[in-house]
C-alpha angles and dihedrals in degrees: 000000000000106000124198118215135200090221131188085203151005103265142063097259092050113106129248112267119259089226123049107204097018084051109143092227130038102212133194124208129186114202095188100051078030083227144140096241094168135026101159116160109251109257091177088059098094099049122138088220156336089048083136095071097037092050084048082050101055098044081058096050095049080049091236110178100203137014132214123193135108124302107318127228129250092256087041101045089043095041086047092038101059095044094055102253115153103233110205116171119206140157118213137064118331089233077062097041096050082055111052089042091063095048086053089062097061 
């Protein structure tokens, strides 16, 4: 499953963002090769609106499954919601988030 996260940084031990569409990083995570396959700066980040939607557009075009991140926004959660993607909010390390995510699968 291809996961995006609202990062605060590029690595595992980074934190989840305290924003979701404004994040600092858009990560990628693979939970079947249990690797980092995206940490791109957030270019959207500085919008003067509607960052909620790109962010939710761009999550659709990379065919992410689920975001984490913290609570999403009305435009964010809709735009998520309608095309499928699993929205789980969480505040801790991405390595934890991950995690917790997974277990909440079972």
């Amino acid at each position: 499953m291809k996961i995006f996260i609202a990062a605060d940084g590029k690595s595992l031990d980074s934190n989840i963002a305290e924003r979701f569409a404004r994040c600092p990083v858009l990560m990628g995570y693979d939970t079947e090769k249990q690797e980092i396959i995206e940490a791109v700066d957030n270019p959207y980040k500085d919008g003067t609106g509607g960052v909620g939607v790109q962010v939710s557009n761009y999550i659709g075009q990379k065919g992410y499954e689920a975001a984490i991140g913290p609570h999403t926004g009305p435009n964010a959660t809709g735009a998520l919601t309608e095309a499928g993607v699993k929205l789980f909010a969480f505040q801790g390390t991405i390595k934890e988030a991950i995690s917790e995510f997974l277990k909440s699968l079972k």
